[in-house]
py3Dmol code that shows the C-alpha trace and the ligand (Angstrom):
import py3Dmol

protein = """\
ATOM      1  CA  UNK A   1       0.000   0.000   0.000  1.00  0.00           C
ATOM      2  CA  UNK A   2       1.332   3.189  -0.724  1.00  0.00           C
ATOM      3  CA  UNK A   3       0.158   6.654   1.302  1.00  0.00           C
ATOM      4  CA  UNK A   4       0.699  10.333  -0.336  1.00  0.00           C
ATOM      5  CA  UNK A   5       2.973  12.124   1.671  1.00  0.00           C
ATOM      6  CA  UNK A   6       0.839  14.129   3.976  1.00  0.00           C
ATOM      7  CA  UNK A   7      -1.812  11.259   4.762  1.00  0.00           C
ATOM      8  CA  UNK A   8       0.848   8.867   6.073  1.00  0.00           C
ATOM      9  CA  UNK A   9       2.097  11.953   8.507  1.00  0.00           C
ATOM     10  CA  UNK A  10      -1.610  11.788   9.959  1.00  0.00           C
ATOM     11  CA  UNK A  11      -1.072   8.180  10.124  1.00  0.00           C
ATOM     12  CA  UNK A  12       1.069   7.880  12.828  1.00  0.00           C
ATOM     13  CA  UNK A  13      -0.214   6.831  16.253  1.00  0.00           C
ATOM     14  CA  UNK A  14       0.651   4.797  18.745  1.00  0.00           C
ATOM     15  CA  UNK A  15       2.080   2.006  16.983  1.00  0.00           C
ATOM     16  CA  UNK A  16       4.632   4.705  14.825  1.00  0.00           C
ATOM     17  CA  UNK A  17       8.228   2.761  14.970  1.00  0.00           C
ATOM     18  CA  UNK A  18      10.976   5.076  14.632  1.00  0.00           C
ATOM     19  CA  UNK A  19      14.110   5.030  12.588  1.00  0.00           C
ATOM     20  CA  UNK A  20      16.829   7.988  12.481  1.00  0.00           C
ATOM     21  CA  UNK A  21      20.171   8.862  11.998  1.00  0.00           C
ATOM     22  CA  UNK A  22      22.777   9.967  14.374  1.00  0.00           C
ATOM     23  CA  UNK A  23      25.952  12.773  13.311  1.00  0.00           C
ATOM     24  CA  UNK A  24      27.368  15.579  14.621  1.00  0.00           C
ATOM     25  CA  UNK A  25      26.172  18.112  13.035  1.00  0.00           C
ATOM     26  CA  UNK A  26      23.051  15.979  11.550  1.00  0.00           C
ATOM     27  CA  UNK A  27      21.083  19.254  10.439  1.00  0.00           C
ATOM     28  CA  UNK A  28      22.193  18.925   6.670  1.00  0.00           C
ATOM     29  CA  UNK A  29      21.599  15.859   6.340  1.00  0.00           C
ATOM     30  CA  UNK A  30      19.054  14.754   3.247  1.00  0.00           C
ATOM     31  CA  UNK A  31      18.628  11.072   4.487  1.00  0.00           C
ATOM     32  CA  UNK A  32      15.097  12.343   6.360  1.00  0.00           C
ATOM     33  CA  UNK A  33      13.445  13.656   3.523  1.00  0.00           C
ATOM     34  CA  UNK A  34      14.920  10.877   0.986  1.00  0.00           C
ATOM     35  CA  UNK A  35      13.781   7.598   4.461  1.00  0.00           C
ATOM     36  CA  UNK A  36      10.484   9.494   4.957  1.00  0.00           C
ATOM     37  CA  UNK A  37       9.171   9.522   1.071  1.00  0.00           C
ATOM     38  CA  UNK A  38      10.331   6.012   0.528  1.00  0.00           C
ATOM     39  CA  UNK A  39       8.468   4.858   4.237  1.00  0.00           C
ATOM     40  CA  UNK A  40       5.177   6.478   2.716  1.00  0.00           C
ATOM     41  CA  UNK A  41       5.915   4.927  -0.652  1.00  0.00           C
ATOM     42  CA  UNK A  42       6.132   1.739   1.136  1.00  0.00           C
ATOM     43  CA  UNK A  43       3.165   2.261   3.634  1.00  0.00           C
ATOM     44  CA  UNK A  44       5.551   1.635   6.413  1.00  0.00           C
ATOM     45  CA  UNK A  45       3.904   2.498  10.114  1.00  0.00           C
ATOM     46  CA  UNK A  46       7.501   4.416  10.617  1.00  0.00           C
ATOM     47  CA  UNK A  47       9.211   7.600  10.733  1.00  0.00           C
ATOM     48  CA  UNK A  48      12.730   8.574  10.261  1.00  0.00           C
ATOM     49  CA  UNK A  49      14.114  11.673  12.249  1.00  0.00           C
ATOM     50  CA  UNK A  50      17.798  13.446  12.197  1.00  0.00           C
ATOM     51  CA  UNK A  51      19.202  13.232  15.941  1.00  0.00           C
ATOM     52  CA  UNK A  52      22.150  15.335  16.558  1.00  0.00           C
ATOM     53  CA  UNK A  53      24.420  13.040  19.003  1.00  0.00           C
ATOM     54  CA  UNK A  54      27.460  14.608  20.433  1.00  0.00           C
ATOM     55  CA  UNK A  55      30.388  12.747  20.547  1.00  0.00           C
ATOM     56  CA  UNK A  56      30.659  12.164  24.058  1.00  0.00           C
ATOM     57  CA  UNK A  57      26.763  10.767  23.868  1.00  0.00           C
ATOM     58  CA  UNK A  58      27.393   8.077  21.092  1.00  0.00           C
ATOM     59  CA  UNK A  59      27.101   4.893  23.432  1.00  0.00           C
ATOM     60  CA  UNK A  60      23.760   6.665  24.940  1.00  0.00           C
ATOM     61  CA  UNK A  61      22.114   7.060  21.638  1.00  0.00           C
ATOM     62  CA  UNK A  62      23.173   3.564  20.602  1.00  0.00           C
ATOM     63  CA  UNK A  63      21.587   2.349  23.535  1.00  0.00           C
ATOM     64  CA  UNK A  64      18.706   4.192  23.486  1.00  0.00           C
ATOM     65  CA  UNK A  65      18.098   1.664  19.976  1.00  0.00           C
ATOM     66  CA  UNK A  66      17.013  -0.547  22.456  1.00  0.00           C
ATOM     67  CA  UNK A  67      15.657   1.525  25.230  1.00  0.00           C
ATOM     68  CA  UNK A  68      12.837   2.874  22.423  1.00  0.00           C
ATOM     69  CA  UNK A  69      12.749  -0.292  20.351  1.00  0.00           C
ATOM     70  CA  UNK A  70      14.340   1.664  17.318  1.00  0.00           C
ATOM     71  CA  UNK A  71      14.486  -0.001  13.853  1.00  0.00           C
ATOM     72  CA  UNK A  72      17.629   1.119  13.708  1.00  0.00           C
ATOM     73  CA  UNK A  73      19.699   3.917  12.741  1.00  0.00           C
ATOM     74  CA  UNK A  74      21.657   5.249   9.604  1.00  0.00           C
ATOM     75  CA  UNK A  75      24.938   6.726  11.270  1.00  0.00           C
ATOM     76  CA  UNK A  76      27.043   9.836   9.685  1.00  0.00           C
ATOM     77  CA  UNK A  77      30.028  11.763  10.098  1.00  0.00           C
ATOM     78  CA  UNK A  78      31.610  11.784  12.787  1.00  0.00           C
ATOM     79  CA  UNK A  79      30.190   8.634  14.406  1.00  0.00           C
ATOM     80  CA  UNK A  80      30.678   5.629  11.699  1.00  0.00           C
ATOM     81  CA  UNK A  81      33.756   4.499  14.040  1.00  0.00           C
ATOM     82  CA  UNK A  82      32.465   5.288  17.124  1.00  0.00           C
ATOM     83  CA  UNK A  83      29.710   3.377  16.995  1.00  0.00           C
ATOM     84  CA  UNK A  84      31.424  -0.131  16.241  1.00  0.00           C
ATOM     85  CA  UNK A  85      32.259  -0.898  20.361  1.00  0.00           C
ATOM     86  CA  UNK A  86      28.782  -0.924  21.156  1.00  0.00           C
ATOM     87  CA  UNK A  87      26.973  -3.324  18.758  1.00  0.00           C
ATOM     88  CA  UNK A  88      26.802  -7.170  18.999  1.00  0.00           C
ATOM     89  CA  UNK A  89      27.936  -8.150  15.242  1.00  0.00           C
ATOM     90  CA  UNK A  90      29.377  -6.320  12.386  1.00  0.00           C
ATOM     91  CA  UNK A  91      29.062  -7.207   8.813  1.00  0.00           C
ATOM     92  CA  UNK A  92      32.331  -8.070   6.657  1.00  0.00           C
ATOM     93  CA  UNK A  93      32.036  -4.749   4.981  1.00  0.00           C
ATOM     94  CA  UNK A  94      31.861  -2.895   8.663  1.00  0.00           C
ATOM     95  CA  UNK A  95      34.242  -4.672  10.688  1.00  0.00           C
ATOM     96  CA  UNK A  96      36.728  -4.386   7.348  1.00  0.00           C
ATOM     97  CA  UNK A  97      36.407  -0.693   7.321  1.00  0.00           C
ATOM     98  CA  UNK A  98      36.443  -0.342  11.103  1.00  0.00           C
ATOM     99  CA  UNK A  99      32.841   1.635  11.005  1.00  0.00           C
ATOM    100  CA  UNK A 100      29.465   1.459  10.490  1.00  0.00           C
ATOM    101  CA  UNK A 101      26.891   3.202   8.882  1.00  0.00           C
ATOM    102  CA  UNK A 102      23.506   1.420   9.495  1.00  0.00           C
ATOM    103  CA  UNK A 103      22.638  -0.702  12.754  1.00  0.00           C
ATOM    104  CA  UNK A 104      19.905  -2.807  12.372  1.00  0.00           C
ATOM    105  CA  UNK A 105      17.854  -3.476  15.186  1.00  0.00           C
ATOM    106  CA  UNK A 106      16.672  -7.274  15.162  1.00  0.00           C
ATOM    107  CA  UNK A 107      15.419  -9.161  18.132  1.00  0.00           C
ATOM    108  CA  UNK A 108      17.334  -7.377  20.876  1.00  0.00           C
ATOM    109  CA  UNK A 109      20.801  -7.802  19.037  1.00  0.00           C
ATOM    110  CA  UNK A 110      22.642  -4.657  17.307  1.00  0.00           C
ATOM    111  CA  UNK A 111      24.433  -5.497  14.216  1.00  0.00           C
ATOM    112  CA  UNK A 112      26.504  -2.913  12.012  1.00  0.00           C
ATOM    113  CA  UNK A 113      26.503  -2.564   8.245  1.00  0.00           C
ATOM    114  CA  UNK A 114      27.863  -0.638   5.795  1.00  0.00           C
ATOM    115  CA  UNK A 115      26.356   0.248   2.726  1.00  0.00           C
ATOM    116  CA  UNK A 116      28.623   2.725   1.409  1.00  0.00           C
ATOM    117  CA  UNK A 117      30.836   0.662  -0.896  1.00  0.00           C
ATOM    118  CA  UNK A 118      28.043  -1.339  -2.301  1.00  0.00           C
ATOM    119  CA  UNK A 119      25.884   1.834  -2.566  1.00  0.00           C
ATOM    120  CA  UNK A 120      28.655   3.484  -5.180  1.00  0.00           C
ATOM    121  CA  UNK A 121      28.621   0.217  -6.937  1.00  0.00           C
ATOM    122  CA  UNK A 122      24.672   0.314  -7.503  1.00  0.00           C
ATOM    123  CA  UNK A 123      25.109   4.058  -8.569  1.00  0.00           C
ATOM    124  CA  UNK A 124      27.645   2.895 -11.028  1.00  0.00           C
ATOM    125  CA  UNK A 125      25.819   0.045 -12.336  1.00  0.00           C
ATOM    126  CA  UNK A 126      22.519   2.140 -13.061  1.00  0.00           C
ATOM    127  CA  UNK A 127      24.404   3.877 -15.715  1.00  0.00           C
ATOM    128  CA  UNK A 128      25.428   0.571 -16.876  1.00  0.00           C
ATOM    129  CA  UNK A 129      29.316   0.691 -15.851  1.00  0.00           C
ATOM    130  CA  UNK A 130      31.019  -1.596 -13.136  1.00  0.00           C
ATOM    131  CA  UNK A 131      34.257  -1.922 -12.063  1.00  0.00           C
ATOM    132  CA  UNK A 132      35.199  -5.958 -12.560  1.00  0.00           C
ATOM    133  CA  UNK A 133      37.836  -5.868 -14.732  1.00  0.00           C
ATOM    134  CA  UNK A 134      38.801  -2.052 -15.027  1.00  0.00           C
ATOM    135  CA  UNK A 135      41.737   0.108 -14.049  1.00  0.00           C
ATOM    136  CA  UNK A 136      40.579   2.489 -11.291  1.00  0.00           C
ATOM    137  CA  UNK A 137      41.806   6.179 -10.396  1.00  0.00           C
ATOM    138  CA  UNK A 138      40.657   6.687  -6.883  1.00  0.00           C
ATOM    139  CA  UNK A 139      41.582  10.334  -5.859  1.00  0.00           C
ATOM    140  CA  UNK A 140      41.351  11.002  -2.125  1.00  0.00           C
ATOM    141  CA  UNK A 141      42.138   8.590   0.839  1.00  0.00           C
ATOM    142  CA  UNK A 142      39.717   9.475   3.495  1.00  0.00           C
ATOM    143  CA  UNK A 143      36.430   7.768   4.996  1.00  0.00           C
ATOM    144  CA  UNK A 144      34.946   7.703   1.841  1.00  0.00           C
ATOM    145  CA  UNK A 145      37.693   6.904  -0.135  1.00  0.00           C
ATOM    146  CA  UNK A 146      38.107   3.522   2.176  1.00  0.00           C
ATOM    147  CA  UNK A 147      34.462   2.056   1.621  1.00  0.00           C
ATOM    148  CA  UNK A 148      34.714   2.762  -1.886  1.00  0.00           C
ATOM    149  CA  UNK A 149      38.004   1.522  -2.229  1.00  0.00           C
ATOM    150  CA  UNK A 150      36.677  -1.829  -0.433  1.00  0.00           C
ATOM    151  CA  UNK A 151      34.365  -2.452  -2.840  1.00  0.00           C
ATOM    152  CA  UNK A 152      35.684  -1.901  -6.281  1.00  0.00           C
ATOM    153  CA  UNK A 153      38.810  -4.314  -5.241  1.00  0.00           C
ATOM    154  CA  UNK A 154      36.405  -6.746  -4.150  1.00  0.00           C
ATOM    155  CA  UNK A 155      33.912  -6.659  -7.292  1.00  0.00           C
ATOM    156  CA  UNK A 156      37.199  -7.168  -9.207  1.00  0.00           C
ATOM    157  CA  UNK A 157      39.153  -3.919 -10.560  1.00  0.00           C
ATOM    158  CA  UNK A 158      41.909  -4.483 -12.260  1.00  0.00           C
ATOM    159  CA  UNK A 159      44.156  -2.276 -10.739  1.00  0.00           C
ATOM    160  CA  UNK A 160      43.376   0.434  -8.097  1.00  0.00           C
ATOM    161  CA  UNK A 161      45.711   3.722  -7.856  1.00  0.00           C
ATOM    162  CA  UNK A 162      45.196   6.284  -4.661  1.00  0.00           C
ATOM    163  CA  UNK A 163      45.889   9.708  -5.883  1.00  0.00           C
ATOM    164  CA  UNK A 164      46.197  11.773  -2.223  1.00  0.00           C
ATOM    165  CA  UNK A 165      47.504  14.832  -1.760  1.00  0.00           C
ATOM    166  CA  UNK A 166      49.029  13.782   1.601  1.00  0.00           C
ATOM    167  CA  UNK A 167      50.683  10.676  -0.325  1.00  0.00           C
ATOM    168  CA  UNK A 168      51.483   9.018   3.496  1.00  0.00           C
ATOM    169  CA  UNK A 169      47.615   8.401   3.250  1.00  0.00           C
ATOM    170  CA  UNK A 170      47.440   6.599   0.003  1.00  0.00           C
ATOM    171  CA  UNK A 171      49.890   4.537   0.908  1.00  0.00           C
ATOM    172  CA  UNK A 172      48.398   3.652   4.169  1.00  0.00           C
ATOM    173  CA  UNK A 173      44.992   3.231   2.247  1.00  0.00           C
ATOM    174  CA  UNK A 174      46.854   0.715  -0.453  1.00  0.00           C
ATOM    175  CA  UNK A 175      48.467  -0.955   2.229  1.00  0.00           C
ATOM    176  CA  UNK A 176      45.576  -1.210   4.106  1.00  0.00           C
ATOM    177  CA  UNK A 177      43.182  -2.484   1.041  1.00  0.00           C
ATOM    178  CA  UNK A 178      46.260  -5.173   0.241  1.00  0.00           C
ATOM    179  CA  UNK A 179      45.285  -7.054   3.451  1.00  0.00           C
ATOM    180  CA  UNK A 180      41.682  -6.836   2.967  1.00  0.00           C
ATOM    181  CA  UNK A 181      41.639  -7.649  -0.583  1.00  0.00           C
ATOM    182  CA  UNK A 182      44.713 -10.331  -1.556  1.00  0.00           C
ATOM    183  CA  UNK A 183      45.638 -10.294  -4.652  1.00  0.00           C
ATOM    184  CA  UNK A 184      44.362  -6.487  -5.626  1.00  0.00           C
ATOM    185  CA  UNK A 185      47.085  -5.048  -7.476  1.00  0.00           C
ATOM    186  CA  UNK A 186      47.163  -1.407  -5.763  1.00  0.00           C
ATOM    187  CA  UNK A 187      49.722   1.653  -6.058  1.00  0.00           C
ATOM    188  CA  UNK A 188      49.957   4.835  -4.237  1.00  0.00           C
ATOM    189  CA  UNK A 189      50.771   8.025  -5.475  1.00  0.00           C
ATOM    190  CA  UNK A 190      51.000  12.197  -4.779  1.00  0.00           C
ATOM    191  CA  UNK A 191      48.185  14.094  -6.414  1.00  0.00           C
ATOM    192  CA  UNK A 192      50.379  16.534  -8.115  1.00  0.00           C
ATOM    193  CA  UNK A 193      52.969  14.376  -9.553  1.00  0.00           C
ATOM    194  CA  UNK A 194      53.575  12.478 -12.649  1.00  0.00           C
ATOM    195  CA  UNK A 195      52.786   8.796 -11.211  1.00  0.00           C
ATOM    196  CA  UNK A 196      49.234  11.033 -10.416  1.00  0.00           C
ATOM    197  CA  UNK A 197      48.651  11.982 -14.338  1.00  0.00           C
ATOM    198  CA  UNK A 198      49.666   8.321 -15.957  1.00  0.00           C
ATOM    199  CA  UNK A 199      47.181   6.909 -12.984  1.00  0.00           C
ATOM    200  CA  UNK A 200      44.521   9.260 -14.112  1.00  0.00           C
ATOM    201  CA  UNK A 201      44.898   9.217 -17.956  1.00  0.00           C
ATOM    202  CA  UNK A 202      45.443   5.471 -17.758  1.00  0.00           C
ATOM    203  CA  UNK A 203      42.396   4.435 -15.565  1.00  0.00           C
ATOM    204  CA  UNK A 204      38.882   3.818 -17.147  1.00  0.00           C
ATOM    205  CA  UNK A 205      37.113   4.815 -14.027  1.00  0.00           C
ATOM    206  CA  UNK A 206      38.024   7.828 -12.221  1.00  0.00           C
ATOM    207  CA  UNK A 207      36.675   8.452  -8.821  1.00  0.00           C
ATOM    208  CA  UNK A 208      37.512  11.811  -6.780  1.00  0.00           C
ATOM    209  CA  UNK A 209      36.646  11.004  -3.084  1.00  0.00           C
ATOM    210  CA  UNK A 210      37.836  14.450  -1.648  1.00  0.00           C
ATOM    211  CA  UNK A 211      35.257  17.583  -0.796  1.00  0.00           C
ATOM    212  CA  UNK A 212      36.916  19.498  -3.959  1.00  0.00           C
ATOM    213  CA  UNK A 213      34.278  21.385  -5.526  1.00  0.00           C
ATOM    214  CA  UNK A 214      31.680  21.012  -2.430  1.00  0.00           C
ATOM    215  CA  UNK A 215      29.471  24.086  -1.662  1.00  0.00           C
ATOM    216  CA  UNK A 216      30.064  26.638  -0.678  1.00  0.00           C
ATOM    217  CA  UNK A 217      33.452  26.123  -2.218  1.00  0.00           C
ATOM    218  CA  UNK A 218      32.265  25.241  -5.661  1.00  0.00           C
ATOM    219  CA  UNK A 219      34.196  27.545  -7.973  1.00  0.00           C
ATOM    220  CA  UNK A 220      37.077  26.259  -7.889  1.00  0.00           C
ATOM    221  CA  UNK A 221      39.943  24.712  -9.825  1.00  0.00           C
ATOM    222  CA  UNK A 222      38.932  20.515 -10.348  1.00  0.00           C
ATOM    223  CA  UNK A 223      40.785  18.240  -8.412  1.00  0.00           C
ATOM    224  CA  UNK A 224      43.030  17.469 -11.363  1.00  0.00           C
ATOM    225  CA  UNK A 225      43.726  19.215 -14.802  1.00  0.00           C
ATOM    226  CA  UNK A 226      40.749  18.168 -16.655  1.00  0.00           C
ATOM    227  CA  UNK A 227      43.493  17.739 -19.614  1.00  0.00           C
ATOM    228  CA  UNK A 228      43.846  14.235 -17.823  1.00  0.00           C
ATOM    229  CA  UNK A 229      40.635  13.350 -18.959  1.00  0.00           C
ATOM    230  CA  UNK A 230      39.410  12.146 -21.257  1.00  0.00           C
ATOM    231  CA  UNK A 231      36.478  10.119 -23.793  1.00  0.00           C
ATOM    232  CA  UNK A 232      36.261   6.441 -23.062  1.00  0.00           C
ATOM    233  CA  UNK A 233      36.306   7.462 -19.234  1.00  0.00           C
ATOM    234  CA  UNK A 234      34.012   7.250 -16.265  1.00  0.00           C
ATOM    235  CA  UNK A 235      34.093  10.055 -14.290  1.00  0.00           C
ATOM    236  CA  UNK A 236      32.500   9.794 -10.998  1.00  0.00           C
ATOM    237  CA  UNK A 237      32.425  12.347  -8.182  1.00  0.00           C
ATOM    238  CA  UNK A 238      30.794  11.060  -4.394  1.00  0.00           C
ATOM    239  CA  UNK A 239      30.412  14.944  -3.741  1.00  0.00           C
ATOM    240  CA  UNK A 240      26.831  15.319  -4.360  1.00  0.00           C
ATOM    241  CA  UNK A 241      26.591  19.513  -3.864  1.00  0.00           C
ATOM    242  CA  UNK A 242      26.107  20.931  -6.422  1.00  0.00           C
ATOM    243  CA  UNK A 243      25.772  17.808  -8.645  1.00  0.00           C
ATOM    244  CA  UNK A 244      27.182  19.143 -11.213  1.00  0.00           C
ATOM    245  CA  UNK A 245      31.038  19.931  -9.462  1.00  0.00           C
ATOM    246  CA  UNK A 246      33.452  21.708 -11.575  1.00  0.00           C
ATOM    247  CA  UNK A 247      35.144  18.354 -11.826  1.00  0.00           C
ATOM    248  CA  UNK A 248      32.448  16.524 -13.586  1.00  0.00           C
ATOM    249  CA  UNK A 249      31.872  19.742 -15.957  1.00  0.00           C
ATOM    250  CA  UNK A 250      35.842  19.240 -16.983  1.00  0.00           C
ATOM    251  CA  UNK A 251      35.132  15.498 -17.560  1.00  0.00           C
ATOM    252  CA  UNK A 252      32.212  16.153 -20.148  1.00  0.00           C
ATOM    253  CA  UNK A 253      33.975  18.744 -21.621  1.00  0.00           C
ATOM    254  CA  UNK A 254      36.727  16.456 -22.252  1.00  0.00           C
ATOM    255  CA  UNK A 255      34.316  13.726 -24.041  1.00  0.00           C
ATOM    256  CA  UNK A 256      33.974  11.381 -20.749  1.00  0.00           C
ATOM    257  CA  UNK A 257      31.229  10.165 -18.876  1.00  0.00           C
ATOM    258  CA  UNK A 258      30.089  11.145 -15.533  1.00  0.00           C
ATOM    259  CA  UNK A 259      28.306   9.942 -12.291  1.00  0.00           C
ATOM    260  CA  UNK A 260      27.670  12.100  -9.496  1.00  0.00           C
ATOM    261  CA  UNK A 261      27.201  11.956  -6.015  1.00  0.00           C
ATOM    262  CA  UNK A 262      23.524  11.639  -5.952  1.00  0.00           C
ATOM    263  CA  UNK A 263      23.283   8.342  -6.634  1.00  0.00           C
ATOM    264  CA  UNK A 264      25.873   6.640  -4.120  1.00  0.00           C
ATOM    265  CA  UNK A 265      23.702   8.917  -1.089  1.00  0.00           C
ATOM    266  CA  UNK A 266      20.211   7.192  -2.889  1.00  0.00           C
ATOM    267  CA  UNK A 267      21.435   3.511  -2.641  1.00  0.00           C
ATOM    268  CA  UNK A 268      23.077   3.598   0.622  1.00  0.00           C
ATOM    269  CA  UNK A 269      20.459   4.971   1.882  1.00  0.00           C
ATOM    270  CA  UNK A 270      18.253   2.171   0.128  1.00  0.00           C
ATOM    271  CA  UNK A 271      20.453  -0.732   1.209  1.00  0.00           C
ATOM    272  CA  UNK A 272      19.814   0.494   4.959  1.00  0.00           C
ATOM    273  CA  UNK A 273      16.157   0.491   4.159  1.00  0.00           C
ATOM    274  CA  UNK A 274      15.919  -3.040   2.796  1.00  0.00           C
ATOM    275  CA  UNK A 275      18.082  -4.333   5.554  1.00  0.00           C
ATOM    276  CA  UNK A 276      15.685  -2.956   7.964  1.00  0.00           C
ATOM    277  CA  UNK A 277      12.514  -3.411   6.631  1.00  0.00           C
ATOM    278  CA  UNK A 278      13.374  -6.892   4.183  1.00  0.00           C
ATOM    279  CA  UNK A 279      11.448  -5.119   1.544  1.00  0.00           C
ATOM    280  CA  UNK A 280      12.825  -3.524  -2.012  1.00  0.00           C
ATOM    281  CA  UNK A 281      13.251  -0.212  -1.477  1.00  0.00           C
ATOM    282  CA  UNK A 282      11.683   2.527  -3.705  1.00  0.00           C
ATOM    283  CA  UNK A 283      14.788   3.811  -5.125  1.00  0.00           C
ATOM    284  CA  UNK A 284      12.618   6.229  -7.971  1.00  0.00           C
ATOM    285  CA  UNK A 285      10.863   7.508  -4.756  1.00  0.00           C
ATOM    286  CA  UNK A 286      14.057   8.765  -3.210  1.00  0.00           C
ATOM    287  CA  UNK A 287      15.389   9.799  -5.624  1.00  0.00           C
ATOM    288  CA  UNK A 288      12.805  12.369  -6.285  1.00  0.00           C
ATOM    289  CA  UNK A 289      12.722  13.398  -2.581  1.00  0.00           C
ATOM    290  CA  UNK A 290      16.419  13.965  -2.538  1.00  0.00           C
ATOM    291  CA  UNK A 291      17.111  15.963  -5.591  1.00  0.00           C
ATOM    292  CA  UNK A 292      13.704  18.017  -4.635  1.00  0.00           C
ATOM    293  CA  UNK A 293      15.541  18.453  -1.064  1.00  0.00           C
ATOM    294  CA  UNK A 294      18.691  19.388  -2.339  1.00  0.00           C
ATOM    295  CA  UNK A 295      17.536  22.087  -4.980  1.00  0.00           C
ATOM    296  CA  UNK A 296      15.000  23.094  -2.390  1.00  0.00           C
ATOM    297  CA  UNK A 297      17.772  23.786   0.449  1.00  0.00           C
ATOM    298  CA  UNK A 298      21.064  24.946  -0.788  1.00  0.00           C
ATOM    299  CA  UNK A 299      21.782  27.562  -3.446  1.00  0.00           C
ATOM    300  CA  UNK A 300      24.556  24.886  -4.694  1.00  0.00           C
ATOM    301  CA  UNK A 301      22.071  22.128  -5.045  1.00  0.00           C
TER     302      UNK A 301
END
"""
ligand_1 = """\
48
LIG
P 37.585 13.045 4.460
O 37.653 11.757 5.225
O 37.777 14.308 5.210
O 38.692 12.953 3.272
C 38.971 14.053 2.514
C 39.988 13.708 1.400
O 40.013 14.816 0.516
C 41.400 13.473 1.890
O 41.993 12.476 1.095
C 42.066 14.834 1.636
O 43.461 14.756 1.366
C 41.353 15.267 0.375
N 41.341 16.718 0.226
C 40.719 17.614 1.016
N 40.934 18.862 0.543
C 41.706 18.739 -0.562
C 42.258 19.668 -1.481
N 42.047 20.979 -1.364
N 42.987 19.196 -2.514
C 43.210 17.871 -2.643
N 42.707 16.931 -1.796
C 41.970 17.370 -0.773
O 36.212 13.222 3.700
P 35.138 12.086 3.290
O 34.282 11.785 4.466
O 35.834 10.960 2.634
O 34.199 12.885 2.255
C 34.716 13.401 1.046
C 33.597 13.821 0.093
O 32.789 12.707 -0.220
C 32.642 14.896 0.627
O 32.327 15.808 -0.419
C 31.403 14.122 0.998
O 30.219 14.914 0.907
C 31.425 13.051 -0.064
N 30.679 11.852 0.337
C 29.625 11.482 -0.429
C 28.908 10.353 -0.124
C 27.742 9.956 -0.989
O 26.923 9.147 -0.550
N 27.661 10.471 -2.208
C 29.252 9.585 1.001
C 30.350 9.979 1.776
C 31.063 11.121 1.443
P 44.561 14.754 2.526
O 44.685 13.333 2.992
O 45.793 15.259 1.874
O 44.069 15.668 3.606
"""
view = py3Dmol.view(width=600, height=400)
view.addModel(protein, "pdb")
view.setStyle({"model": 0}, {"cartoon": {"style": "trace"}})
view.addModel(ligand_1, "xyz")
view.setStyle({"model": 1}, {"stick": {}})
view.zoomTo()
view.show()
């Protein structure tokens, strides 16, 4: 059954379950909008609210899944970590990358996902790329950079090159990835060097995991030369504000293909809803709530 918007608000009552997600700050986040369209879609009896948890209150709000029978909770920046000590079982993915960014709440037990990886591969196969059997440019080595880099080793790149500008950080990140995936053949290189250009210019799929080009910083230079780019690439940026980041404007310019940010937020976020609610999640629904969110809020959206 599926409710408009506003009907399913005057649905809840006394049997509302509640689902959320903790960060610190949590006030820009777009999950609520994107959760709360796809629970009406879905004629789901829940709601999904933004709590802002401050660090020093993380085991509290993780235990207050249990205290107020949550469904669970998505978890964002800073907590993904900080979470992981207080839940009973961790998936591969999250005990891999050390964090989590969904607990699912199932018959008293806590257990830790993370859907980030496998939420950029979805994005990427919607526009009918993958990344079995293709040489990777992953720029950036942070949070982001890890889950993704997780993934596309383990659905089978051919080769993965970190392109950091703190190069100490790409080679932790390879080194890091070379436990965890056996076998990957990974490199490590400085963003503004030559090893950095042949990586780029070389790789078939291009990834920049840094906040280059987020708002309210949007006008500046890409991440790298867009002469490194190129047609016959896949360009994909996880920044998802604006969508269109002066990166991704470079890479069309230059003949390649692109993939923003948009669509790694929609299918984590739809991953955590089918792990809690064992249902397909609406994925056209959130979609439309999200980009209506993001053009609605920010003058970069
Ligand atoms: P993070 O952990 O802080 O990592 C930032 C990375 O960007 C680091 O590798 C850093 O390099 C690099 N960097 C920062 N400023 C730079 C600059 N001026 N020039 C070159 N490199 C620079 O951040 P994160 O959590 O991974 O997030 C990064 C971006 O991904 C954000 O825009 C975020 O919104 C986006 N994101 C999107 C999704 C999604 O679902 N679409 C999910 C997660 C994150 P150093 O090591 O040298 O400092």
């Amino acid at each position: 059954m599926s409710l408009p918007l506003q009907a399913w608000a005057e649905a809840l009552d006394g049997t509302t379950r509640v689902a959320g997600v903790i960060g610190w700050p949590v006030r820009h986040s777009l999950s609520p909008p994107m959760q709360n369209a796809a629970l009406a879609a879905l004629g789901l009896n829940w709601v999904y609210v933004p709590f802002a948890v401050a660090p020093e209150q993380v085991g509290a709000a993780v235990a207050a899944i249990r205290a107020f029978d949550l469904v669970g909770l998505n978890v964002t920046i800073p907590h993904k970590p900080a979470v992981v000590p207080y839940l009973d079982e961790l998936s591969p993915e999250a005990e891999a990358l050390g964090g989590a960014n969904t607990i699912v709440h199932r018959e008293g037990r806590l257990l830790g996902y993370s859907t980030d990886g496998e939420g950029f591969l979805r994005s990427l196969r919607e526009i009918g790329e993958e990344a079995s059997g293709r040489r990777i440019a992953l720029i950036g080595a942070g949070g982001s950079a890890r889950a993704v880099a997780l993934a596309l080793c383990r659905a089978g790149a051919t080769s993965l090159t970190v392109v950091n500008r703190t190069v100490a950080k790409a080679e932790a990140l390879a080194e890091s990835l070379a436990q965890l995936v056996p076998g990957a053949t990974l490199a490590a290189v400085g963003l503004e060097t030559p090893a950095a250009q042949e990586a780029v210019t070389g790789a078939e799929v291009v990834v920049d995991s840094t906040a280059v080009g987020m708002y309210p910083h949007h006008e500046v230079d890409p991440v790298v030369p867009a002469a490194w780019l190129h047609p016959g690439q896949v360009v994909c940026d996880l920044t998802y504000n604006p969508r269109q980041t002066v990166l991704l404007q470079a890479a069309r310019q230059q003949g390649a293909r692109t993939l923003d940010g948009t669509g790694m937020l929609i299918h984590q976020g739809a991953l955590a809803l089918e792990l809690w609610s064992g249902q397909t999640a609406p994925v056209g629904v959130m979609r439309e709530a999200l980009l209506a969110a993001l053009a609605n809020r920010t003058p970069g959206g």
